[in-house]
N, C-alpha and C positions, 0 to 999 in steps of 0.2 A: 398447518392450514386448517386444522378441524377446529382448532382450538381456535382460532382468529374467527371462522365462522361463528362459531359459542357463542367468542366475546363479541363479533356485530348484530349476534340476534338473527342470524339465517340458518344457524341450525340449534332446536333444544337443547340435545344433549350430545358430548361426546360419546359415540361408538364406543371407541378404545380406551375412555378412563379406565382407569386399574389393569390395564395390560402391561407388564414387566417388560421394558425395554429389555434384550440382550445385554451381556456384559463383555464387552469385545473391548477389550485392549488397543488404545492408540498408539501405536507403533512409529508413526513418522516424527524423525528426529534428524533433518537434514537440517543444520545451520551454517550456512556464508560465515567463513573466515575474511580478514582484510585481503591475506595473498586473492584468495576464491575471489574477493570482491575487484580487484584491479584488474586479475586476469580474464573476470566477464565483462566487466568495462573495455578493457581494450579490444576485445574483441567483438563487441556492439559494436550497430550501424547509432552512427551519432544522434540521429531521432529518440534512440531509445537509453542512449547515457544518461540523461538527466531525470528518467524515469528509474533509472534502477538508484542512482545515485538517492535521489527521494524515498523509496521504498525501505534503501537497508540504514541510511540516515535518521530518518523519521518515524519507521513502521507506521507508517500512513499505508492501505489495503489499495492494491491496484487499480478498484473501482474507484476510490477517491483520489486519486493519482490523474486517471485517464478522466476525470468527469470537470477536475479542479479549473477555474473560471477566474483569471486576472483579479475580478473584484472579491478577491479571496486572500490574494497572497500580496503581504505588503511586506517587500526587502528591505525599507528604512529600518520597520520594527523586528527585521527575519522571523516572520511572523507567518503562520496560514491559518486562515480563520474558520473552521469546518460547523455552518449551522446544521441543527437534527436534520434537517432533511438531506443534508450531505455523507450520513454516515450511517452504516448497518443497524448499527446499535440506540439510532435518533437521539442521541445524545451529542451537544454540543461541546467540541474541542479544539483547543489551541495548539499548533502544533510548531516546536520551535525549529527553523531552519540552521542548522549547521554552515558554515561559511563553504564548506565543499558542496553542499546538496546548492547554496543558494548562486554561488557563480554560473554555474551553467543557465538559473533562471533568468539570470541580469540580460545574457546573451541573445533569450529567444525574444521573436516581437512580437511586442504587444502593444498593439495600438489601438484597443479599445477593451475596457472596462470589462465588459459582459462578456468579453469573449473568449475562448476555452483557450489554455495554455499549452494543451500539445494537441496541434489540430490535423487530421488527416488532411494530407494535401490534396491526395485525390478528391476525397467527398468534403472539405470544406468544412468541416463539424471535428466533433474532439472526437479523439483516436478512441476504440472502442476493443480495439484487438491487438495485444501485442505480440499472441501464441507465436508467429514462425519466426518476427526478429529475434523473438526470447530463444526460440530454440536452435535457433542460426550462432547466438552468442556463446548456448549452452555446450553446443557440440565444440564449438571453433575452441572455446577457454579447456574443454576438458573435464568440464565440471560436470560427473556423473549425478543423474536422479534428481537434477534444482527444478523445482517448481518455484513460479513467480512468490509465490507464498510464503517462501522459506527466506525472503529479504524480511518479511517482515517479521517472522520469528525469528531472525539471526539480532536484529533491532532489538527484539525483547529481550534474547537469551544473553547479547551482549551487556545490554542495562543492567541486568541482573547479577550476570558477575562482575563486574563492576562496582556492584553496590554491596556484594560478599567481599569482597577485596579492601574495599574504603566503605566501611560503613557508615562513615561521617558525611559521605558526599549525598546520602537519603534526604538529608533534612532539608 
């Protein structure tokens, strides 16, 4: 945040230039296997299948999961179209849907353009919290220590080996 002030010119200088971050070891290494992924699938409330199915599919980030808008996601091309302002990083990406991640989207409705693809029923607006179904699914499957996070690292760590395995399939 200091450094955002810098750059908009509300504050001089940073404080803390040249103060050494700590060196602490990132330790979390939980990744979703397939069994892991079907057994918290089945045990999800069906609102929240097609968000996980997205998540370990895609490695699309829960915020743009839960935020994502009809006139975004086009199934002819299996296609999700994520503008800067859609994503952490404000960078623009395309994000290709899998035919598993993209069946359960065919199913939900969507009857206007602008409007949010997983919408809370109660409030009417797009789902913003999915902590207790996730952790309703998390207990029921068995699946010790998942945070929502670890669909989307299991996406990456899967690609990745994947692409050690067949290294032709990079190009």
């Amino acid at each position: 945040m200091l450094g955002y002030a810098v750059k908009s010119g509300q504050l001089k200088d940073h404080p803390l230039r040249g103060v050494q971050l700590l060196r602490k070891p990132y330790v979390r290494r939980m990744v979703l296997d397939e069994s892991g992924l079907q057994r918290l699938f089945a045990a999800a409330e069906e609102a929240l299948q097609p968000i996980l199915l997205l998540a370990f599919d895609t490695g699309m980030r829960k915020e743009e999961i839960l935020a994502l808008r009809w006139e975004q996601v086009d199934l002819e091309a299996s296609t999700i179209d994520l503008a800067p302002e859609d994503t952490k990083t404000d960078e623009p990406r395309v994000i290709v849907l899998t035919q598993r991640a993209k069946d359960p989207l065919r199913a939900l409705p969507s009857r206007f353009k602008k409007q949010f693809v997983f919408v809370n029923p109660r409030t009417k607006t797009h789902r913003v919290n999915i902590k207790k179904s996730f952790r309703r699914a998390v207990a029921e499957a068995e699946v010790r220590a998942l945070w929502s996070h670890d669909l989307r690292r299991s996406f990456v760590t899967g690609r990745a080996e994947s692409a050690s395995r067949n290294p032709s399939s990079c190009g």
